[in-house]
C-alpha positions, 0 to 999 in steps of 0.5 A: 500500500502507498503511503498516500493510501495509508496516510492522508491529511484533513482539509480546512485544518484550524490556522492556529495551535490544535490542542486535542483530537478526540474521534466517537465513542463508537465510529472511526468517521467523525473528528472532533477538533479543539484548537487555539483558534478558539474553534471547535471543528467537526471533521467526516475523515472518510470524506476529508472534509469539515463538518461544522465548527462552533466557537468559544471566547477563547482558545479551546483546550479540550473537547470530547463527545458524549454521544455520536451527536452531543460534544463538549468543550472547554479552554481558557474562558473558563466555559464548558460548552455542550453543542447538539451535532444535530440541531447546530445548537450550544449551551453553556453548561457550566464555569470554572474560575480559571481554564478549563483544561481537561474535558472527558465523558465516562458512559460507565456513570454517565458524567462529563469531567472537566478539569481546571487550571483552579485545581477542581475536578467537576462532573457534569450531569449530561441529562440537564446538563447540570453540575454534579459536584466539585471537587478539589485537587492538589493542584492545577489540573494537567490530564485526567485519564479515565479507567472505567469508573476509575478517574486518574488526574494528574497535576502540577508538582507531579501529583497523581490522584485516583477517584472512584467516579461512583463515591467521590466523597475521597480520593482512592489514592493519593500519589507522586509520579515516578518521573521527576518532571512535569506530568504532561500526559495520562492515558489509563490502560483499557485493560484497567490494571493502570496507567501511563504517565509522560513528561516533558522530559522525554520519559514514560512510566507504566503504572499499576492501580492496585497498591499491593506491594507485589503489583507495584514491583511491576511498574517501570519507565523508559526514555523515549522522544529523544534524538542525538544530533551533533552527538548531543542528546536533544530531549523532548516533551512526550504531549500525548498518550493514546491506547488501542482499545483491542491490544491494550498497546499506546501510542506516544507522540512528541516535539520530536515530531515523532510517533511511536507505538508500545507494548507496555505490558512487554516492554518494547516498541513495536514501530516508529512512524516516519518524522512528521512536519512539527511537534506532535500536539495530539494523538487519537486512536478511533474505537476500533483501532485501525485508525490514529489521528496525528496532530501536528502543531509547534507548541513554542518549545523553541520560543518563535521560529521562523517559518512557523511550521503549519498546523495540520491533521494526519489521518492514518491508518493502522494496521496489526503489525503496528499495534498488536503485541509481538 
């Protein structure tokens, strides 16, 4: 198969950073784009081409669906915004007092989660939609990952707090990442045993939700995203996680500009894609599996370059070699 046939890239891309790709809870077809452009995009990636877009009042940091026709969304003015796919139609469901940068919906308890630059945590009832509650963290919210009922966030200070989504009276568990810089990314494992956390120093770590001792042994991280060049070795953030449901396999993307594709529970990389224009922003597997939407945006790591790199989505197809366990 040719590349062009293996890889496309969307038409009608945001002009501005894109800061998360989320396809449907049940069809690799439909996209949904969060971009720093202070838009919300809705792509039909079989047909390469833009659904809908509808607007915040600033740059959008999340976005997810609930169904096949109800996204929600939330960024920097502090709104989470419901739109009916549908009807073309949004509401304001709710605020935080400071960004909104996690969005998430949990059909196993049916609640939308957002999580906030205010340090909270709160659920969102979809049937109102109506606010179900907030909650404190210790810090500002980074990335929340979501294992069934179990909610996984991740903060500043490289705090880690698990939550039972059906008793949020107390945190399960209260922990420190095992990398010593900053948590960029959590993604927990479909599986439910745990979770992996990167950072912005080029490393990765699986972990293990059961606390017994034995368990814990079996946690471990690994450098990744890092390139020797003039035999210096240039370290980069790992910005995204994203699991194939089916083999319980993730794939990394970082400001290499690279993306590359593990068997956590092995131990090894499975494959590397090619180099991809600029850092990778994003990273989303469809339901199934056989597809990975790719973001590419430069996240200023370098301060301003000159040219900036252009924003754009790959759409490329996966196939078992790639993801399933060797």
């Amino acid at each position: 198969m040719s590349e062009s046939r293996m890889e496309f890239r969307l038409k009608n891309t945001p002009s501005d950073c894109i800061q998360s790709v989320k396809f449907g809870p049940t069809s690799s077809q439909f996209l949904l784009v969060a971009s720093w452009d202070k838009s919300v995009r809705l792509f039909d990636v079989v047909n390469n081409n833009m659904r809908l877009q509808y607007q915040h009042s600033g740059p959008v940091l999340d976005c997810c669906f609930q169904d096949a026709v109800h996204a929600y969304s939330g960024g920097l003015d502090g709104q989470l915004k419901m739109f009916d796919l549908n009807t073309n139609t949004e509401t304001v469901v709710g605020t935080h007092e400071a960004p909104i940068r996690c969005v998430s919906y949990c059909p196993e308890v049916n609640v939308v989660i957002t999580g906030s630059w205010d340090s909270n945590i709160k659920l969102w009832d979809p049937r109102g939609p109506r606010d179900a509650g907030t909650y404190q963290q210790p810090n500002k919210v980074y990335t929340m990952g979501l294992s069934g009922e179990k909610l996984v966030v991740g903060t500043s200070n490289r705090k880690v707090m698990v939550w039972d989504l059906r008793n949020m009276g107390f945190a399960q568990q209260r922990r420190e990442s095992s990398l010593k810089y900053q948590t960029r990314c959590i993604q927990c494992f479909p599986n439910k045993q745990g979770y992996v956390v990167s950072s912005i120093e080029g490393r990765v770590a699986v972990e293990y939700l059961d606390p017994s001792p034995e368990i814990q042994k079996k946690k471990y991280a690994f450098k990744c995203h890092r390139l020797k060049e003039d035999g210096i070795e240039k370290i980069f953030p790992v910005n995204s996680i994203s699991f194939h449901n089916g083999y319980n396999t993730f794939a990394t993307g970082g400001s290499d500009g690279y993306v590359n594709i593990w068997d956590g529970f092995n131990k090894k990389r499975l494959c590397q894609f090619h180099r991809y224009p600029t850092s990778i922003s994003s990273l989303c597997f469809s339901n199934d599996g056989n597809t990975l939407a790719i973001a590419c945006s430069y996240m200023y790591e370098q301060e301003e370059i000159d040219p900036m790199p252009e924003d754009c989505i790959f759409i490329r197809r996966v196939t078992d070699q790639e993801t399933k366990p060797k």
